[in-house]
PDB file with one MODEL, atoms N, CA, C and O in Angstrom:
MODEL        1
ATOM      1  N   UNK A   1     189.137  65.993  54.380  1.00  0.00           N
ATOM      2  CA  UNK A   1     188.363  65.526  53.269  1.00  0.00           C
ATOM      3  C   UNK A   1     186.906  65.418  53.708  1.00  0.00           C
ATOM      4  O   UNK A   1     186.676  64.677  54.663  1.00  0.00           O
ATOM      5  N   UNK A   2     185.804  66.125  53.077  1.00  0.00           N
ATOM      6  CA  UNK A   2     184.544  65.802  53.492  1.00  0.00           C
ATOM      7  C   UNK A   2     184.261  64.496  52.230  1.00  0.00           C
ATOM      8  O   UNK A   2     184.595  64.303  51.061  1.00  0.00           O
ATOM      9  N   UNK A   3     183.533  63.869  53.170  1.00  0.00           N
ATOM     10  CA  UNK A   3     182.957  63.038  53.158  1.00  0.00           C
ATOM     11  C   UNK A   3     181.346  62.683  53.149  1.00  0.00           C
ATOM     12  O   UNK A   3     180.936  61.911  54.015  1.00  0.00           O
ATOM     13  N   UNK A   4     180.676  63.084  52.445  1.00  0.00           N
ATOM     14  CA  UNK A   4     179.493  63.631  52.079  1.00  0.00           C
ATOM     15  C   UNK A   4     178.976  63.737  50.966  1.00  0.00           C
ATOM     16  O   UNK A   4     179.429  64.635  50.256  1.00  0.00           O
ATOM     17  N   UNK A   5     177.644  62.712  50.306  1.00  0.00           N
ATOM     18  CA  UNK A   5     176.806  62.787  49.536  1.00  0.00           C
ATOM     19  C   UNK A   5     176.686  64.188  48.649  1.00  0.00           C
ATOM     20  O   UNK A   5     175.868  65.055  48.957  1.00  0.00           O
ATOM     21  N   UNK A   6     177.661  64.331  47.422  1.00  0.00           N
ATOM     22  CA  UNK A   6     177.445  65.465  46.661  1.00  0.00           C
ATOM     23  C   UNK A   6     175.954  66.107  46.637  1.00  0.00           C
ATOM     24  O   UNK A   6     175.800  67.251  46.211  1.00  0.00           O
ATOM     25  N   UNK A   7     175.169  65.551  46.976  1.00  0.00           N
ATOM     26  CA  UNK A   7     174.184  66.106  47.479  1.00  0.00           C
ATOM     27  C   UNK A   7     173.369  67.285  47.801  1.00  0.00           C
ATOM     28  O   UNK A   7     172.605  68.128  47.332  1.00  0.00           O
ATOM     29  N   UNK A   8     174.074  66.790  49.077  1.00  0.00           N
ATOM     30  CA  UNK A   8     174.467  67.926  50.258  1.00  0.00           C
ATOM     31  C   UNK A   8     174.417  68.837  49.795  1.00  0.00           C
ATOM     32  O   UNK A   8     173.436  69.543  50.030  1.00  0.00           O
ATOM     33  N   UNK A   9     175.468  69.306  48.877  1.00  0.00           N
ATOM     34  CA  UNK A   9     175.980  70.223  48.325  1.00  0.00           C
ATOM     35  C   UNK A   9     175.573  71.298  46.996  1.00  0.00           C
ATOM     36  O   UNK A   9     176.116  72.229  46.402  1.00  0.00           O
ATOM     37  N   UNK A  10     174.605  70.739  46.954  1.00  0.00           N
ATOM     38  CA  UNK A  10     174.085  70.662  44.988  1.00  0.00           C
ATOM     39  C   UNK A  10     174.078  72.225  45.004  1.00  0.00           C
ATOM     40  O   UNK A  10     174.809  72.881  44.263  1.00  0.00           O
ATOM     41  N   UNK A  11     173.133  72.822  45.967  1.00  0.00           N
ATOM     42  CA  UNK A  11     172.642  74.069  45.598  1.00  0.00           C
ATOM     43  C   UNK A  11     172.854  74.781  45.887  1.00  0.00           C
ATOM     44  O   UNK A  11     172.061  75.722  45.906  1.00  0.00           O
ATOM     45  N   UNK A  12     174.548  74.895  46.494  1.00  0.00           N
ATOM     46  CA  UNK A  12     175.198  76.183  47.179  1.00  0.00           C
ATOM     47  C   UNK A  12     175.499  76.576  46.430  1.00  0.00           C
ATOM     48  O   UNK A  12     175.747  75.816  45.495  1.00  0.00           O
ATOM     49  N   UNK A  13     175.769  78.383  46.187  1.00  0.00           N
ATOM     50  CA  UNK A  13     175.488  78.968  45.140  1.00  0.00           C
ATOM     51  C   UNK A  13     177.429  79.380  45.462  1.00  0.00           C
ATOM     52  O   UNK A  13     177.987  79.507  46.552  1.00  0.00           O
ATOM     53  N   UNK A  14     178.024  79.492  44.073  1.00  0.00           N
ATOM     54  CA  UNK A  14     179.736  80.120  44.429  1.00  0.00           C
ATOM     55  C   UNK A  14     179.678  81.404  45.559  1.00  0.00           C
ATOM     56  O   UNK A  14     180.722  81.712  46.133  1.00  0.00           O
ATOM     57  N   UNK A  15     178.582  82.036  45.811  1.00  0.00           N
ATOM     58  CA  UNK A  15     179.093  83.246  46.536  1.00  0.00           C
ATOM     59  C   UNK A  15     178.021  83.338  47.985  1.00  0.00           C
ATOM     60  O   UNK A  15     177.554  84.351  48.505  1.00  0.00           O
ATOM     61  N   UNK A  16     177.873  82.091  48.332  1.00  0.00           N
ATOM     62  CA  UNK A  16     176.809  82.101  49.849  1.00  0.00           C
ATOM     63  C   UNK A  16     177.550  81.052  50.675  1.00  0.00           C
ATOM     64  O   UNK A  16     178.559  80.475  50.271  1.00  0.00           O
ATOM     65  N   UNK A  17     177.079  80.885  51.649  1.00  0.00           N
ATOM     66  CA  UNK A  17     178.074  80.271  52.975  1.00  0.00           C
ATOM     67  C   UNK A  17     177.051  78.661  52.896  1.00  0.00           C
ATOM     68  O   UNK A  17     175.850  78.749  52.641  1.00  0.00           O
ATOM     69  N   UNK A  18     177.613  77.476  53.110  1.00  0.00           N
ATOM     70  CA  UNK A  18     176.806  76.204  53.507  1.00  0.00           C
ATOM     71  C   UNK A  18     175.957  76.498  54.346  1.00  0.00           C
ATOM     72  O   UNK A  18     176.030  77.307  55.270  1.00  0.00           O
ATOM     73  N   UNK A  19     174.880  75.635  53.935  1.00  0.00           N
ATOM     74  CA  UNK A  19     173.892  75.317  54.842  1.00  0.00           C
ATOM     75  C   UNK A  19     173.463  74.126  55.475  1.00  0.00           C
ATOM     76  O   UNK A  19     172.300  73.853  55.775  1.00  0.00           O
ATOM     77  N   UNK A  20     174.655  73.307  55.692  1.00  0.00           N
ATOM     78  CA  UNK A  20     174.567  72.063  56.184  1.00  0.00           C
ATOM     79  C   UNK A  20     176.217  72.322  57.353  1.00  0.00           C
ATOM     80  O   UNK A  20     177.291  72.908  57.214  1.00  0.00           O
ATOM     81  N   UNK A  21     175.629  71.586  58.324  1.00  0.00           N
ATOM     82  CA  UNK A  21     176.602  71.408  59.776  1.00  0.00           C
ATOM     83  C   UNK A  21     177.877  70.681  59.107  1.00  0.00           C
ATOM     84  O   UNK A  21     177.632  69.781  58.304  1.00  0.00           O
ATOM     85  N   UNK A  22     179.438  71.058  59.423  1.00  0.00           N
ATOM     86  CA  UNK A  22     180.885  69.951  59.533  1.00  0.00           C
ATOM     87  C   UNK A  22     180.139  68.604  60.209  1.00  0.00           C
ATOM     88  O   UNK A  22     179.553  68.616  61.292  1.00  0.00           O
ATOM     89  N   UNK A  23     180.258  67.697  59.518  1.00  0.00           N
ATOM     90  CA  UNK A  23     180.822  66.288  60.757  1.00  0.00           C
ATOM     91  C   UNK A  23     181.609  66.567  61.459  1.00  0.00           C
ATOM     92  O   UNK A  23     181.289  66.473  62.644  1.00  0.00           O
ATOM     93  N   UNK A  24     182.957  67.026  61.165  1.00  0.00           N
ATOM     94  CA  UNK A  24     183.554  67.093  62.416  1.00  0.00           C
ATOM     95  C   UNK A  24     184.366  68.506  62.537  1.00  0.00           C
ATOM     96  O   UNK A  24     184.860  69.033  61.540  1.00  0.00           O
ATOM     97  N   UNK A  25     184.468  69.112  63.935  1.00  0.00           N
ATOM     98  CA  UNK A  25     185.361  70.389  63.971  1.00  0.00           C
ATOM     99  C   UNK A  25     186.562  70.101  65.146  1.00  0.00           C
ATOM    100  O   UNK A  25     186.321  69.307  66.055  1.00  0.00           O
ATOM    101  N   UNK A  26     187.932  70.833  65.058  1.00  0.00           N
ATOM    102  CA  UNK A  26     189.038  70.583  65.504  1.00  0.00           C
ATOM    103  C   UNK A  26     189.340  71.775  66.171  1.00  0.00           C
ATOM    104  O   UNK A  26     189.691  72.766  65.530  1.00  0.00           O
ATOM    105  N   UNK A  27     189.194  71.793  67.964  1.00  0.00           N
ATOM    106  CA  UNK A  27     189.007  73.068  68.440  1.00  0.00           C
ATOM    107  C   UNK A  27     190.482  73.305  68.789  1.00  0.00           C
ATOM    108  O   UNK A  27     191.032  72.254  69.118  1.00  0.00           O
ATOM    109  N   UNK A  28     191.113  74.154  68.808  1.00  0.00           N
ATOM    110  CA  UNK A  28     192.942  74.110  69.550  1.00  0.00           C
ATOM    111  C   UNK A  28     193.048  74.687  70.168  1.00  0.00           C
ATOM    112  O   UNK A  28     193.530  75.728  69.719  1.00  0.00           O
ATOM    113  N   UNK A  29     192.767  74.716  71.747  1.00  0.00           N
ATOM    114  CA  UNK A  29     193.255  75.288  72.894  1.00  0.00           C
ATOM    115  C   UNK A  29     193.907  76.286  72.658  1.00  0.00           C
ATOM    116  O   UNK A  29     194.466  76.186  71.566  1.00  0.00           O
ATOM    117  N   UNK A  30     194.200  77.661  73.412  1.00  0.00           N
ATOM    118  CA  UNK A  30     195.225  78.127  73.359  1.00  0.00           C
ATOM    119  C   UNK A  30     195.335  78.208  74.868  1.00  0.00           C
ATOM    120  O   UNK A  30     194.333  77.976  75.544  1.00  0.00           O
ATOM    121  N   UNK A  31     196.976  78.654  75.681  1.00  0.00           N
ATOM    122  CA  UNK A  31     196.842  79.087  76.720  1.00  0.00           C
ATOM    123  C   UNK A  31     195.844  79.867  77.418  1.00  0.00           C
ATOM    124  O   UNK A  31     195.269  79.603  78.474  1.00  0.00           O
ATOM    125  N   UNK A  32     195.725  80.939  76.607  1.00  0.00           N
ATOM    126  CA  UNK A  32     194.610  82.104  77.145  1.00  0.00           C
ATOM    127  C   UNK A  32     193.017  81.478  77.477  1.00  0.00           C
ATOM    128  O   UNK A  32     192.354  82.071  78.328  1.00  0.00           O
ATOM    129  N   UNK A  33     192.444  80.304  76.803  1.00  0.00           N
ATOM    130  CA  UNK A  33     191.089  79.852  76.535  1.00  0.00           C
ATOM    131  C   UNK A  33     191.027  79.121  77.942  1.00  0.00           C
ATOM    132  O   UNK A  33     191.851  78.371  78.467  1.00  0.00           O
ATOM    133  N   UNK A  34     189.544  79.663  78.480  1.00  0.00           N
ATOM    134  CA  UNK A  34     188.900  79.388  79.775  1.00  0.00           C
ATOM    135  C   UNK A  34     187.816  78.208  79.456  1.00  0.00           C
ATOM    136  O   UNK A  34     186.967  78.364  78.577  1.00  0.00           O
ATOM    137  N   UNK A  35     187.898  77.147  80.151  1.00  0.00           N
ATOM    138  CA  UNK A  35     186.702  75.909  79.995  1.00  0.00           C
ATOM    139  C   UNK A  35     185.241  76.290  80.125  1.00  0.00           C
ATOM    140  O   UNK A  35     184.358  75.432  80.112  1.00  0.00           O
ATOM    141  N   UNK A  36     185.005  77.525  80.244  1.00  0.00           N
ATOM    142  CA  UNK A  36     183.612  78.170  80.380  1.00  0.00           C
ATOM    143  C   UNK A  36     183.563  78.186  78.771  1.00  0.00           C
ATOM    144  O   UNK A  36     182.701  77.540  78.176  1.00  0.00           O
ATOM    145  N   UNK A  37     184.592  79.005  78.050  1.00  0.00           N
ATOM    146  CA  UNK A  37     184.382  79.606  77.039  1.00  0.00           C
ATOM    147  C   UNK A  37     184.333  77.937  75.791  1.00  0.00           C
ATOM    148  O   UNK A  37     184.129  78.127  74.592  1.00  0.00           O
ATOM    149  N   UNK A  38     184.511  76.707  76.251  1.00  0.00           N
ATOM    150  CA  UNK A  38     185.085  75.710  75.318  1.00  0.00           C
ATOM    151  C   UNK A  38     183.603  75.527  75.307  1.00  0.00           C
ATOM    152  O   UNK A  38     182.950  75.600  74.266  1.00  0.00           O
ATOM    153  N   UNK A  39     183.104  75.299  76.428  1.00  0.00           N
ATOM    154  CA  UNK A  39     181.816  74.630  76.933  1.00  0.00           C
ATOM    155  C   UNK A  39     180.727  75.086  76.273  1.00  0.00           C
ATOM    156  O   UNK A  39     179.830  74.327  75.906  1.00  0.00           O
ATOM    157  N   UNK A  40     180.718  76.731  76.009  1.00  0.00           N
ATOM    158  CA  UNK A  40     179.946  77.088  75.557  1.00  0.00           C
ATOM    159  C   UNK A  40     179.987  76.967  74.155  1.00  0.00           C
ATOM    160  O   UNK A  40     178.926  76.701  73.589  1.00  0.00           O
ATOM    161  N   UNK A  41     181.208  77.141  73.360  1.00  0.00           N
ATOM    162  CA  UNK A  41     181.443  76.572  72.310  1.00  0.00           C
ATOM    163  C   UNK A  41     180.843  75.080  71.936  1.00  0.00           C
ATOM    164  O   UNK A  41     179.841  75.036  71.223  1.00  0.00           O
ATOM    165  N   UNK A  42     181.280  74.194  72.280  1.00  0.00           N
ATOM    166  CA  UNK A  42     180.898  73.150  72.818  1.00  0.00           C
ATOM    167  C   UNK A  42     179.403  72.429  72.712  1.00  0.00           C
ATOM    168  O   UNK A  42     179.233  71.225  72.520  1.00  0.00           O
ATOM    169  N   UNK A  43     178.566  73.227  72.844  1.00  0.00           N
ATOM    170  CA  UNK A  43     177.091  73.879  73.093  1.00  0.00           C
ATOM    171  C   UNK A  43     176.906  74.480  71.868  1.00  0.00           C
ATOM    172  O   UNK A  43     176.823  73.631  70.981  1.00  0.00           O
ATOM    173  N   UNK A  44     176.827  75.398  71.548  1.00  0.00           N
ATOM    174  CA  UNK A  44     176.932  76.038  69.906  1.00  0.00           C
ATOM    175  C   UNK A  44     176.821  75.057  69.019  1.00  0.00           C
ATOM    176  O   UNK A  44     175.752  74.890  68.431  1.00  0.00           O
ATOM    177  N   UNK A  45     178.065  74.141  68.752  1.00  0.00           N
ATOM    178  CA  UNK A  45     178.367  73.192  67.398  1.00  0.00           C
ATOM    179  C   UNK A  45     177.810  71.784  67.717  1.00  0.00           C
ATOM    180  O   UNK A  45     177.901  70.974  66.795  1.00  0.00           O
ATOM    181  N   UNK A  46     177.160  71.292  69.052  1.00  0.00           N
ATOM    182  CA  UNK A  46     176.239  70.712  69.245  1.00  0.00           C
ATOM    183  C   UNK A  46     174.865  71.175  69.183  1.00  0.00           C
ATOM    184  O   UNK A  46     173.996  70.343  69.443  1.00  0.00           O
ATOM    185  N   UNK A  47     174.564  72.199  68.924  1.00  0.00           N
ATOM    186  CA  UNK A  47     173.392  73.119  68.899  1.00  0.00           C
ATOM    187  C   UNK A  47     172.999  72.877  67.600  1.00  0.00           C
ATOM    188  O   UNK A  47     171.811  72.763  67.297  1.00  0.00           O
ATOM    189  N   UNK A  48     174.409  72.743  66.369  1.00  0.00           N
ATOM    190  CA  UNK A  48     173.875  73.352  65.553  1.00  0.00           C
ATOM    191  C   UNK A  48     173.779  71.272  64.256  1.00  0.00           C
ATOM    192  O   UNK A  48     173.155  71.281  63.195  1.00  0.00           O
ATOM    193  N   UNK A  49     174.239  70.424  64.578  1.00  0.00           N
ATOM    194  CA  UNK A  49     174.432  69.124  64.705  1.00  0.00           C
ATOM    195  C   UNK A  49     175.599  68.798  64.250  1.00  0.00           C
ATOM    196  O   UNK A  49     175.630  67.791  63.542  1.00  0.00           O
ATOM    197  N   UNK A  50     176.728  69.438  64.475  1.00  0.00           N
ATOM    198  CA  UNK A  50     177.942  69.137  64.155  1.00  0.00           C
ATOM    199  C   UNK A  50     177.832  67.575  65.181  1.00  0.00           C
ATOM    200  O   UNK A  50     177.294  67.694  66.282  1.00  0.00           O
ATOM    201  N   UNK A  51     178.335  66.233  64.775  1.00  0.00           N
ATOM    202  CA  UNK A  51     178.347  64.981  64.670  1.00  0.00           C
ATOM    203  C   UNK A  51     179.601  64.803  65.769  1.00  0.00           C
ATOM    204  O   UNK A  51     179.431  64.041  66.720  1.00  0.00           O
ATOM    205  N   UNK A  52     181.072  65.646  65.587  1.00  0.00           N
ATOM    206  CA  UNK A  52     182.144  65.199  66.238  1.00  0.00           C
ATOM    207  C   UNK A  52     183.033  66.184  66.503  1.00  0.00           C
ATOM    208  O   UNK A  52     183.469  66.915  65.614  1.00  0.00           O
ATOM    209  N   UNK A  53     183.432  66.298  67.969  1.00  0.00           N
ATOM    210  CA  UNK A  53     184.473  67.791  68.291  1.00  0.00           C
ATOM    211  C   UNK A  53     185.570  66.926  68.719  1.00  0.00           C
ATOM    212  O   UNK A  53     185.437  65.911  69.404  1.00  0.00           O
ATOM    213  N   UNK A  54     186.665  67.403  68.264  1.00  0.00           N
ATOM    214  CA  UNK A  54     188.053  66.776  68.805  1.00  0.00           C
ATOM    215  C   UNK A  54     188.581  68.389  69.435  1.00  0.00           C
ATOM    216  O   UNK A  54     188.701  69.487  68.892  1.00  0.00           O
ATOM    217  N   UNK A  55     188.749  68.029  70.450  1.00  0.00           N
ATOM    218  CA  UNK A  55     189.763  69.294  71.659  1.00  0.00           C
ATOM    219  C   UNK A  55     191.316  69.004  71.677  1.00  0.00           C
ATOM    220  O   UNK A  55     191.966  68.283  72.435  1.00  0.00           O
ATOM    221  N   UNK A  56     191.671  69.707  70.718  1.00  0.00           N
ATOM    222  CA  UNK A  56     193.449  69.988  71.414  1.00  0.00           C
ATOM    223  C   UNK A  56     193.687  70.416  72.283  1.00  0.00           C
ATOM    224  O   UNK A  56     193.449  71.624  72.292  1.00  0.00           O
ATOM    225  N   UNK A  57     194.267  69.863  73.538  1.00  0.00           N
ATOM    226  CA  UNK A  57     194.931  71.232  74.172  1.00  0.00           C
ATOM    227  C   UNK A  57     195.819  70.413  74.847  1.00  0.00           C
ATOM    228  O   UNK A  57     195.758  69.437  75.594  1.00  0.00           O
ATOM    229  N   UNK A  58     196.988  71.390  74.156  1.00  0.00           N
ATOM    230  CA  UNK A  58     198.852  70.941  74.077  1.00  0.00           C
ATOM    231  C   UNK A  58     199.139  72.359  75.259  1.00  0.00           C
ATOM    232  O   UNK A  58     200.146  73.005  74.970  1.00  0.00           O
ATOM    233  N   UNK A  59     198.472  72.789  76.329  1.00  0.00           N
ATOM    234  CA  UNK A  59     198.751  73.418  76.830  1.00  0.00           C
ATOM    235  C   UNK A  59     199.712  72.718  78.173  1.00  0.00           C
ATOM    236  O   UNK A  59     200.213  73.455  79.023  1.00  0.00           O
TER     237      UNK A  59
ENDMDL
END
């Protein structure tokens, strides 16, 4: 559920991508995924002001 000042939102048009950062993103490990590659991820969605990363990894 976002949680966010309709606002936010007013002037996204039906056929263009947001222009405002998730509060929060839910990354899920897989076996194959290297901690270089999370990190840099990691980096990215803090780059961009995503607020909160939760890391699965049920590996």
């Amino acid at each position: 559920m976002i949680k966010e000042p309709i606002e936010r939102f007013a002037q996204v048009q039906s056929d263009s991508y947001l222009d405002v950062a998730p509060e929060l993103i839910v990354e899920i490990l897989s076996p194959s995924d290297a901690w270089s590659e999370l990190q840099t991820k990691l980096a990215e969605y803090f780059a961009i002001d995503v607020k909160l990363v939760w890391v699965v990894d049920r590996r």
